[in-house]
N, C-alpha and C positions, 0 to 999 in steps of 0.2 A: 071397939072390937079389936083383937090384936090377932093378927095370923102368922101360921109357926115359921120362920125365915130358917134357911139352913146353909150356914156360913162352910165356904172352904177354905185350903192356904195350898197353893200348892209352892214346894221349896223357895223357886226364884221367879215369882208374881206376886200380884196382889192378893187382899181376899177377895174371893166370888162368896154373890151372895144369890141364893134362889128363892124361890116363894114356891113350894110343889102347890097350893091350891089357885096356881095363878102363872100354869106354865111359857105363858109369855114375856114374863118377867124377871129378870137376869140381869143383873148386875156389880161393880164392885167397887173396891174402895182400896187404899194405900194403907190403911189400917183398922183396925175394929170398929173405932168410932164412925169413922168416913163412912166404910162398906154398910153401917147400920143407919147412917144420912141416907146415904144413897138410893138403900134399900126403900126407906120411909118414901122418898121421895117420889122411887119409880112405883111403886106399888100406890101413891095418892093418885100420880098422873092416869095411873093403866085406870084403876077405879073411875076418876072423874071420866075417863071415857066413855067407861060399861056405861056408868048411869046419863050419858049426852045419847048414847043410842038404845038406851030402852033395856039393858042385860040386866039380868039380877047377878048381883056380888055372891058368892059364895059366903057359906055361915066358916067361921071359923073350927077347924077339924082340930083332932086329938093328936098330939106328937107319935104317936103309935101308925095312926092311919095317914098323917101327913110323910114321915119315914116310908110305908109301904109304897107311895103315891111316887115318892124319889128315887125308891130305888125295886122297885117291881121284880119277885123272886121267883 
């Protein structure tokens, strides 16, 4: 399943990277590749946690509705 990550840059940082269906999840990287390691990496950890205490994972949402979830108008 792949869920929508939504990468930033701001001027003099690195990129942050978010997961809106997983808003515990934040993190970043020194460059595209990295922030999308990173990404992989904390969203496997957050998961294997849900599923050690019994949560259900979220199904994967539509860029339209993941965007709404990010940024709430």
């Amino acid at each position: 399943r792949s869920h929508i990550a939504l990468i930033h840059k701001d001027a003099d940082g690195d990129f942050g990277v978010s997961l809106p269906e997983f808003k515990e999840v934040v993190t970043a990287g020194t460059d595209l590749a990295d922030a999308r390691r990173m990404a992989e990496e904390a969203l496997l950890l957050h998961v294997d946690g849900m599923l050690e205490d019994g949560e259900a994972v979220p199904e994967p949402s539509r860029l339209e509705t993941a965007a709404d979830q990010h940024h709430p108008s």
